[in-house]
Z-matrix of the N, CA and C atoms (Angstrom, degrees):
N
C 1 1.455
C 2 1.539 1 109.05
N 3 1.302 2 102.94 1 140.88
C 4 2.132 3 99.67 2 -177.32
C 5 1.771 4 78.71 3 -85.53
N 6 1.207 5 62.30 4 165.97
C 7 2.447 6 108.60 5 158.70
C 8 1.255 7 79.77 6 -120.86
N 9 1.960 8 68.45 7 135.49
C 10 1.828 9 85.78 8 178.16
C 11 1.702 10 94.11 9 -157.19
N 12 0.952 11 121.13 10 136.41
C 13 1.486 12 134.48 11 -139.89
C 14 1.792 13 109.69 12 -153.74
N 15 1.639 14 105.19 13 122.12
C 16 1.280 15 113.97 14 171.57
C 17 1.452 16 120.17 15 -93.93
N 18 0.910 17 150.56 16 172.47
C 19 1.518 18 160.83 17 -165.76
C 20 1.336 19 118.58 18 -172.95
N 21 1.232 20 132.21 19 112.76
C 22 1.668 21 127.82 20 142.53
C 23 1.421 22 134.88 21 -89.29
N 24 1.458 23 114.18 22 154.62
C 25 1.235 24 113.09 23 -179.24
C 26 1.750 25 127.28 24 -155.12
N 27 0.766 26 112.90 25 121.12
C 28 1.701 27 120.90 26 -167.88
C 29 1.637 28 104.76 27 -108.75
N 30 1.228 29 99.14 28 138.48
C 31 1.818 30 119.68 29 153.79
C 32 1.468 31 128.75 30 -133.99
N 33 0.783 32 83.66 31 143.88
C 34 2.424 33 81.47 32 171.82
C 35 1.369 34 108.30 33 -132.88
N 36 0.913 35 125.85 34 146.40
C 37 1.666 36 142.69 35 168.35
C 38 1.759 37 110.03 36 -133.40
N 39 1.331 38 91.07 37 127.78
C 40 1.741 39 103.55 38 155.14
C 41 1.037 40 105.43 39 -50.65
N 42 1.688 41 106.36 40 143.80
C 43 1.547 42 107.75 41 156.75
C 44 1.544 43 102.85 42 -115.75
N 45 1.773 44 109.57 43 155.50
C 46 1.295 45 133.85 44 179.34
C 47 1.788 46 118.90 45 -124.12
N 48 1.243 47 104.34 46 142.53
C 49 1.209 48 74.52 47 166.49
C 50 1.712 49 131.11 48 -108.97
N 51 1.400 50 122.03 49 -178.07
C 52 1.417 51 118.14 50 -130.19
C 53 1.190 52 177.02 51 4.69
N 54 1.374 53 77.11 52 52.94
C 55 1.907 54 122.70 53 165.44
C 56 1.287 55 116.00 54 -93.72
N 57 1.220 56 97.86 55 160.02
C 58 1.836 57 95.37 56 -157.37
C 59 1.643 58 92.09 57 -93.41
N 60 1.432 59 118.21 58 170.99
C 61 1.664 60 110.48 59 172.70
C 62 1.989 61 88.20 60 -143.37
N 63 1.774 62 78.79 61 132.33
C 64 1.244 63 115.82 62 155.23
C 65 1.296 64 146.82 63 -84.59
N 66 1.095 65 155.83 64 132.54
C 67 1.409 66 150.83 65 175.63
C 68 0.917 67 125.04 66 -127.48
N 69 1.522 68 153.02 67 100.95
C 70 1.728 69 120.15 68 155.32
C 71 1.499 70 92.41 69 92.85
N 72 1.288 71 138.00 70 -3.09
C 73 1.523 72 145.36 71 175.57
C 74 1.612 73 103.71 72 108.82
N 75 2.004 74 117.27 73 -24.49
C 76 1.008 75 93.04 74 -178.21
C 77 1.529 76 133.88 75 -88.02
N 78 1.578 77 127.98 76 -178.68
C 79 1.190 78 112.35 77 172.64
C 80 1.319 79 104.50 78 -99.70
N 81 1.873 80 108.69 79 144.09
C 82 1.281 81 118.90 80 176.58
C 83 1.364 82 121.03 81 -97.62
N 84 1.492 83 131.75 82 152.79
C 85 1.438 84 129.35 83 -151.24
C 86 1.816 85 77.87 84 -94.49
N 87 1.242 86 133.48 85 136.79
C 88 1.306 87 121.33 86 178.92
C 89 1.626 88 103.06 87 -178.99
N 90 1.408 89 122.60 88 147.19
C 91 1.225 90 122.19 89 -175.19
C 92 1.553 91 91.05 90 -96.07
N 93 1.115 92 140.47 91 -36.58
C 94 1.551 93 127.97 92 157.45
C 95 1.461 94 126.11 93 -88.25
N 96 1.264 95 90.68 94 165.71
C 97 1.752 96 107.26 95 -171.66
C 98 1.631 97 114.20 96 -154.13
N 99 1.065 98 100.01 97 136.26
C 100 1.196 99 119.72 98 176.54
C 101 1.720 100 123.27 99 -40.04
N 102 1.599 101 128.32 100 130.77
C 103 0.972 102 128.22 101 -174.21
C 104 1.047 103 127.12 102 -125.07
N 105 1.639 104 128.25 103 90.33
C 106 1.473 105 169.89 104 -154.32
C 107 1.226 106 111.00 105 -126.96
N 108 1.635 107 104.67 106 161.88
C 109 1.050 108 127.59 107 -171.51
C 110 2.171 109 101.06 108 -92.76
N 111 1.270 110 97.42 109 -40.55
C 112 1.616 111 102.41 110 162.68
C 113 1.283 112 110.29 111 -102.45
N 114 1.297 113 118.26 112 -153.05
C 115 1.636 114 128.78 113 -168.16
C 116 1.649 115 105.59 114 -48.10
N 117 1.319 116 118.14 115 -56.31
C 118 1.628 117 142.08 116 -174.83
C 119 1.269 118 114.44 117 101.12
N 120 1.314 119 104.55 118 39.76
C 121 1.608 120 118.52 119 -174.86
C 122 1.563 121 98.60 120 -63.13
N 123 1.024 122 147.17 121 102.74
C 124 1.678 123 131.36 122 176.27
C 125 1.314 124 99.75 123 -86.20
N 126 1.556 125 134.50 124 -25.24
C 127 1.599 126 107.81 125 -174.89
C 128 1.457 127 105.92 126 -83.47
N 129 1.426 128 122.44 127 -22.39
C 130 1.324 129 98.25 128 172.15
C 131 1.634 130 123.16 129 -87.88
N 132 1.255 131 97.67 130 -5.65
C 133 2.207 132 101.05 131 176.51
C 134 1.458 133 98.10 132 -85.62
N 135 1.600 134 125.40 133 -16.45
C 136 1.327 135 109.24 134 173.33
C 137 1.813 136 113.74 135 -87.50
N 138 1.541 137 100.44 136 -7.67
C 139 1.392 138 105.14 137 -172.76
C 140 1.473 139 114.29 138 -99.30
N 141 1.626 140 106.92 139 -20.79
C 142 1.683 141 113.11 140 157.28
C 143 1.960 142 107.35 141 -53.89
N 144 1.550 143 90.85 142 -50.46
C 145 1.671 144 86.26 143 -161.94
C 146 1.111 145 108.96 144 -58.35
N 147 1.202 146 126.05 145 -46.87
C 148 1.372 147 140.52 146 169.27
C 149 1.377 148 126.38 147 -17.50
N 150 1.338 149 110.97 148 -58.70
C 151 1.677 150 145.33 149 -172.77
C 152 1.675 151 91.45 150 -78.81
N 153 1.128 152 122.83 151 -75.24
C 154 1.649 153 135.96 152 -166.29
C 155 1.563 154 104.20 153 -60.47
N 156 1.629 155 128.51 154 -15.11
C 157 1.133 156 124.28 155 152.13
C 158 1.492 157 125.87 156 -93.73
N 159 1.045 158 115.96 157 -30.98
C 160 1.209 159 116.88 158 155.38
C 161 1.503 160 136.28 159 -25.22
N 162 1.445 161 89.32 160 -60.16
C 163 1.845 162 127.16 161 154.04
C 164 1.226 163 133.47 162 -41.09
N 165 1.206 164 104.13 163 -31.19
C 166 1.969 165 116.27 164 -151.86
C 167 1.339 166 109.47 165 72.64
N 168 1.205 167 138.85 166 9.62
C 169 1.818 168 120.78 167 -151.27
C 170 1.629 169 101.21 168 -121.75
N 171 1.484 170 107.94 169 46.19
C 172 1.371 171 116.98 170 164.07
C 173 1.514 172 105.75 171 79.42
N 174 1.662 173 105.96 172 -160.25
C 175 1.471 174 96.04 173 -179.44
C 176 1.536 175 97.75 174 -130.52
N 177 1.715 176 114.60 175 -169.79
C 178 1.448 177 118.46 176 170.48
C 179 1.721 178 116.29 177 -36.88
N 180 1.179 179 113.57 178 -62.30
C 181 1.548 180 119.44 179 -152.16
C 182 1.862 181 99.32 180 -73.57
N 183 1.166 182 105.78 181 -16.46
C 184 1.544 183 115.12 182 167.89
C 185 1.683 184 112.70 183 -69.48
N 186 1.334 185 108.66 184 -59.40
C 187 1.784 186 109.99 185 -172.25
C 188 1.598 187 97.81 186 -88.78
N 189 1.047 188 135.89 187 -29.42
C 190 1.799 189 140.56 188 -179.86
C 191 1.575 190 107.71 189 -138.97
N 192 1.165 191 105.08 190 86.05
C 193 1.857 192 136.89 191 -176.13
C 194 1.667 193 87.84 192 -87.18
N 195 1.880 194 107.50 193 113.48
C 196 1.410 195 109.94 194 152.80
C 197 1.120 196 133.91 195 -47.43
N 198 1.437 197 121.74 196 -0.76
C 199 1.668 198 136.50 197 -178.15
C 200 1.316 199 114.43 198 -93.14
N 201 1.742 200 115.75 199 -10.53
C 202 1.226 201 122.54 200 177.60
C 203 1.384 202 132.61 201 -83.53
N 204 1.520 203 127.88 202 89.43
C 205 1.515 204 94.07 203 -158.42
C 206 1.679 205 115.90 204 -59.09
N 207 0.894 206 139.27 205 -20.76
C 208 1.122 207 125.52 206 -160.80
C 209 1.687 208 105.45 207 -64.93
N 210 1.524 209 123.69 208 -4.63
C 211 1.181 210 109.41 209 -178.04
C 212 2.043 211 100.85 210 -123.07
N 213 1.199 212 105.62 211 29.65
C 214 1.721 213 114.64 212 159.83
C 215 1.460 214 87.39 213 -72.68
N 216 1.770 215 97.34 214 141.90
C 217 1.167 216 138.20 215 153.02
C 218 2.123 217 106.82 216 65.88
N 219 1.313 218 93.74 217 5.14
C 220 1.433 219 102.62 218 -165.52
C 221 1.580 220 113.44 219 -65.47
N 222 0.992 221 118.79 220 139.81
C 223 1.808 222 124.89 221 178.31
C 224 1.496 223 111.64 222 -57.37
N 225 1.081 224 130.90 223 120.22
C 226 1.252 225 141.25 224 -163.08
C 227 1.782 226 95.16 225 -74.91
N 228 1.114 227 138.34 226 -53.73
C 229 1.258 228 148.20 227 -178.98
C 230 1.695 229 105.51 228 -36.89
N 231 1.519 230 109.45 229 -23.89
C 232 1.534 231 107.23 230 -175.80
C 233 1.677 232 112.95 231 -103.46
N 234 1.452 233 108.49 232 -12.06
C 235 1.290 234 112.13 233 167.16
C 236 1.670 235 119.23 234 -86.20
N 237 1.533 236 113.00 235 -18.73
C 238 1.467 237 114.03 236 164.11
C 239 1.228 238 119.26 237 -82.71
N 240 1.525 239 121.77 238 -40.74
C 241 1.935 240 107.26 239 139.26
C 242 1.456 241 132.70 240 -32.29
N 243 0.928 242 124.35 241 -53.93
C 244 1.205 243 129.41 242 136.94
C 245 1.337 244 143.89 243 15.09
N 246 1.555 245 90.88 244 -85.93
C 247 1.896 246 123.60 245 178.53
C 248 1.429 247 91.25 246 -72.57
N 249 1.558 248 115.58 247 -61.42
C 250 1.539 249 111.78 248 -178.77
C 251 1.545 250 133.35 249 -38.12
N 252 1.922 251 93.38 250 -41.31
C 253 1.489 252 74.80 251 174.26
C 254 1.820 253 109.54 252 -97.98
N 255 0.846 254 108.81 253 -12.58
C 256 2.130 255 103.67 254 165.75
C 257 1.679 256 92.98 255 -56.85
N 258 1.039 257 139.64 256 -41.58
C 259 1.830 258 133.24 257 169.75
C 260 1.011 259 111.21 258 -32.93
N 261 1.621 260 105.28 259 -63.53
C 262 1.866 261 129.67 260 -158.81
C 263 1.417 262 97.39 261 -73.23
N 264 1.309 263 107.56 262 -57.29
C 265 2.171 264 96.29 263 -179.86
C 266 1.498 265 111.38 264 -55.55
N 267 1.416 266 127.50 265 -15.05
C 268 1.669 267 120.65 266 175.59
C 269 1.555 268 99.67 267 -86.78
N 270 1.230 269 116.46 268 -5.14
C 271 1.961 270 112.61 269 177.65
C 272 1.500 271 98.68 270 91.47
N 273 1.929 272 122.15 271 20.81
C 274 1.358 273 114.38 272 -176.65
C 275 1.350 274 114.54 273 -101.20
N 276 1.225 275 122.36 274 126.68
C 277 1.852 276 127.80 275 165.40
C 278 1.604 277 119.33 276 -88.97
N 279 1.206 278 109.11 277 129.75
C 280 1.431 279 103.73 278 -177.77
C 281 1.633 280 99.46 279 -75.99
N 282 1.533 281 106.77 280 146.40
C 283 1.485 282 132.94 281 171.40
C 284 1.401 283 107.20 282 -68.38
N 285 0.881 284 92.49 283 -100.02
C 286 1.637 285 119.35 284 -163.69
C 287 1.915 286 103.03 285 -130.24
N 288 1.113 287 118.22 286 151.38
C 289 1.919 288 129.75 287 147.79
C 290 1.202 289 117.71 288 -120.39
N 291 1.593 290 109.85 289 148.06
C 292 1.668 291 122.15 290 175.93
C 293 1.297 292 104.79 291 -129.22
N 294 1.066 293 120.97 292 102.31
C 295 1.328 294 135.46 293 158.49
C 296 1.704 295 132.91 294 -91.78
N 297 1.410 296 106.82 295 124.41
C 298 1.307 297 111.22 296 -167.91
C 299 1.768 298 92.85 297 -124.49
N 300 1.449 299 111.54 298 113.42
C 301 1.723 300 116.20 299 -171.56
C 302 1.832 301 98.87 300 -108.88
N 303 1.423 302 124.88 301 117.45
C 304 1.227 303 124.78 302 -174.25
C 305 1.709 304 102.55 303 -115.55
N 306 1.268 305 98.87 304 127.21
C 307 1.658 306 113.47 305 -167.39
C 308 1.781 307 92.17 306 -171.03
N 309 1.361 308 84.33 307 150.91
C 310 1.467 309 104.33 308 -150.95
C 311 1.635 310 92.08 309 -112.50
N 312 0.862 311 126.24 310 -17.99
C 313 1.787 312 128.93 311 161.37
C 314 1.990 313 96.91 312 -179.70
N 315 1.171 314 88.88 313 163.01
C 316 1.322 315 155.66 314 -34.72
C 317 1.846 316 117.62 315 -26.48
N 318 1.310 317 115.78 316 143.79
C 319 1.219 318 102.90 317 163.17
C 320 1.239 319 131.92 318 -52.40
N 321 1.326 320 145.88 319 154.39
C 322 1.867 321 136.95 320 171.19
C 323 1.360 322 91.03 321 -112.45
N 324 1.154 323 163.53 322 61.20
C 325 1.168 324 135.80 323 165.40
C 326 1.661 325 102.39 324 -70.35
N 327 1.887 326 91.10 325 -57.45
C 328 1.505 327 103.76 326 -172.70
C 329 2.175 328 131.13 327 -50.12
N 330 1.906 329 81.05 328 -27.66
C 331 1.228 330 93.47 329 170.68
C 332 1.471 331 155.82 330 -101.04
N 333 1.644 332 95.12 331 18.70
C 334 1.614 333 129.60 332 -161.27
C 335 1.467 334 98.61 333 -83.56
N 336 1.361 335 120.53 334 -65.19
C 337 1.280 336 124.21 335 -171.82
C 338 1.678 337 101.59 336 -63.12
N 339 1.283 338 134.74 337 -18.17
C 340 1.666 339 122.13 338 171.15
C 341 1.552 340 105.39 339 -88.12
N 342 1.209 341 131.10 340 -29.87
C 343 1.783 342 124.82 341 -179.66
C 344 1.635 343 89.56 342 -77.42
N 345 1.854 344 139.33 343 -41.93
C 346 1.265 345 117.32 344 172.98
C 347 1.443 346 134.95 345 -50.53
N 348 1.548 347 103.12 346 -24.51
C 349 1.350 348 122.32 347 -163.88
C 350 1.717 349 89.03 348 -82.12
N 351 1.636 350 119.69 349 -51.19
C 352 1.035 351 132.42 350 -152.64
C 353 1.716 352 110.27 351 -74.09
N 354 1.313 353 123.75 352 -52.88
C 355 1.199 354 138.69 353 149.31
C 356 1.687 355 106.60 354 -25.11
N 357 1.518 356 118.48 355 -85.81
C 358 1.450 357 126.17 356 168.79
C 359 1.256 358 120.79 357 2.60
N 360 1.681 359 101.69 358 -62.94
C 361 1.976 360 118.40 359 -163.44
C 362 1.738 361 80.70 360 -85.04
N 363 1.036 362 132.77 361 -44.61
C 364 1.853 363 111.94 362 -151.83
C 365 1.663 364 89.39 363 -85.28
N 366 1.429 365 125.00 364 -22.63
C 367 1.214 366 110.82 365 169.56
C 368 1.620 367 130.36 366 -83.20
N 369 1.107 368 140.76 367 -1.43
C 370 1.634 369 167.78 368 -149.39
C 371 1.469 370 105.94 369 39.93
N 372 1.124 371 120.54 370 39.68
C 373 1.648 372 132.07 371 -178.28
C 374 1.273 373 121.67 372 -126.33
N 375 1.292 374 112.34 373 134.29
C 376 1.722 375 121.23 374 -179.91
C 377 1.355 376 117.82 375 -43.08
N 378 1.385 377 112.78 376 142.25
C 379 1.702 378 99.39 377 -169.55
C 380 1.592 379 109.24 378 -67.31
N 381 1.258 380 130.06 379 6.11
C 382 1.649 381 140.71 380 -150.93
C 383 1.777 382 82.94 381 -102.27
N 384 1.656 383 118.28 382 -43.42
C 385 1.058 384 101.26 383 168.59
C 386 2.179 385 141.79 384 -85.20
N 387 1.383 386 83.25 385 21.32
C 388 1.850 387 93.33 386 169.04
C 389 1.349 388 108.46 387 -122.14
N 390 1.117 389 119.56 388 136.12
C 391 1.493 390 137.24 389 177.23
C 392 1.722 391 107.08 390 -113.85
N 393 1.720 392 103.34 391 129.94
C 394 1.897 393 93.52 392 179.95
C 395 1.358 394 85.40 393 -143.17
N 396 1.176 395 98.93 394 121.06
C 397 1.429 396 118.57 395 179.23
C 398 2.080 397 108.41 396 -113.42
N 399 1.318 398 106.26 397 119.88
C 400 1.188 399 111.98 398 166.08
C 401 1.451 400 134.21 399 -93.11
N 402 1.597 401 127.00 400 144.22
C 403 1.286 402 113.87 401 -157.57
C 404 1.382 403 101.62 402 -152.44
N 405 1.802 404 132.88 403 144.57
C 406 1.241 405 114.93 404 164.04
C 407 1.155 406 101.54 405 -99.04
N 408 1.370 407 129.11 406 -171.17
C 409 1.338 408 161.31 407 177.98
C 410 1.939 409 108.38 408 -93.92
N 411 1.080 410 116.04 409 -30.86
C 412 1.644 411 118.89 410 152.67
C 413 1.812 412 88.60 411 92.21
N 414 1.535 413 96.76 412 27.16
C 415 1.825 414 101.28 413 167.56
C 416 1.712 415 104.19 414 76.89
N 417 1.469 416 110.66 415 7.08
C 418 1.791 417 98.29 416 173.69
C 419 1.663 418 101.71 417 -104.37
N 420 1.566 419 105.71 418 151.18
C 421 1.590 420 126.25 419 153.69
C 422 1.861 421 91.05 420 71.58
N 423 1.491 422 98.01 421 -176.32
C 424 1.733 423 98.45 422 -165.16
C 425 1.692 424 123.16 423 -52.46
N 426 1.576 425 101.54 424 -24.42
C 427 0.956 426 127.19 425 -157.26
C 428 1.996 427 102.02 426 -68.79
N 429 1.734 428 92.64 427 -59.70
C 430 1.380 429 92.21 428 -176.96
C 431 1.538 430 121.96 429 -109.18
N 432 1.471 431 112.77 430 39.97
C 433 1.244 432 128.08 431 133.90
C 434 1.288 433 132.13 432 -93.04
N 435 1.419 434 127.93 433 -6.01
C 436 1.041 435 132.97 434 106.11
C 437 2.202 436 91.95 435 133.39
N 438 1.760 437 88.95 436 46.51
C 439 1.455 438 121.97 437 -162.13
C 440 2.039 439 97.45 438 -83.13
N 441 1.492 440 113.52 439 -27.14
C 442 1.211 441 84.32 440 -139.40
C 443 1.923 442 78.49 441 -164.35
N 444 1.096 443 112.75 442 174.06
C 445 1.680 444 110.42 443 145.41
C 446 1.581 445 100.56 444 -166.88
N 447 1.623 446 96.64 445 176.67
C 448 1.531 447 127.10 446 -163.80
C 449 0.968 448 124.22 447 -154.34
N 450 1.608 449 112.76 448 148.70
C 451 1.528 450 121.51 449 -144.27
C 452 1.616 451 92.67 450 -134.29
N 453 1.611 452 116.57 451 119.35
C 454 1.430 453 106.55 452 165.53
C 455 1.631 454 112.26 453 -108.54
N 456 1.006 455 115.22 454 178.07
C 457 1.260 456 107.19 455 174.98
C 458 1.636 457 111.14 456 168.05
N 459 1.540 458 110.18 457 151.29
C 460 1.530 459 132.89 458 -139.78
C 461 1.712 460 90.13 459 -136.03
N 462 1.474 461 124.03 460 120.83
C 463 1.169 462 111.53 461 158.65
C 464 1.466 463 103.09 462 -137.49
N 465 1.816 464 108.16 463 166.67
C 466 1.585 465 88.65 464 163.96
C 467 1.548 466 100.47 465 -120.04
N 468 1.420 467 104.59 466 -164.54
C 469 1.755 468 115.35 467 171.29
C 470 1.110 469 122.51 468 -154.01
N 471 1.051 470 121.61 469 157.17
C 472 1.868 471 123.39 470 -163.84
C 473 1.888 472 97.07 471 -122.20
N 474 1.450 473 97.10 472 166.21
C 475 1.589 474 101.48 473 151.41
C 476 1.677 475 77.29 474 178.86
């Protein structure tokens, strides 16, 4: 019989402007950017938490604590390697991810299918298994004045 295991996970970041913004590993064309202690990737710190709850094995700020310097300014893409393999030493395979990224501009249309593709390879899963769904806030609260954005997201895992 598998174990088979759900997980959620959320992040938000301020946005500033001229800072670069990240997503999903990729870079976004954007006069703001996210303001973190690492990159400010939120879909992938919501997709660590995600995975690492899934798991039992705590969350982000537990295995990569913003208090650490060694993880200032660090590429988020290497901390979901990371989580992946603390997964793989418990005997865990990622399923599937659902990602829902809410930002009020820049648009992603153009850039959904490259953070799916991108997610996919750092996760060892077919791109058929990541879903990135983009969304605004419809101009209400920090979100859709266009203060900040947030990343939810649903994955499961097998072993």
């Amino acid at each position: 019989m598998t174990d088979f295991r759900i997980g959620f996970g959320y992040d938000s970041h301020r946005l500033a402007d001229g800072l670069p913004l990240r997503l999903g590993g990729i870079d976004i064309a954007s006069e703001r950017g996210c303001v973190a202690h690492s990159d400010g990737d939120a879909a992938i710190h919501a997709l660590c938490d995600a995975l690492l709850g899934a798991a039992a094995l705590g969350d982000i700020g537990t295995h990569f604590p913003d208090t650490d310097p060694a993880f200032k300014g660090i590429d988020s893409t290497l901390l979901l390697q990371k989580t992946v393999g603390l997964l793989q030493q418990q005997g865990w395979q990622v399923n599937n991810a659902d990602l829902t990224i809410v930002l009020e501009r820049p648009k992603l249309k153009d850039y959904k299918p490259l953070i799916q593709k991108k997610l996919a390879e750092l996760l060892l899963i077919a791109d058929d298994q990541v879903s990135v769904k983009a969304k605004t806030n419809e101009g209400m609260g920090f979100l859709g004045r266009g203060e900040g954005v947030a990343v939810a997201v649903a994955v499961t895992i097998k072993r």
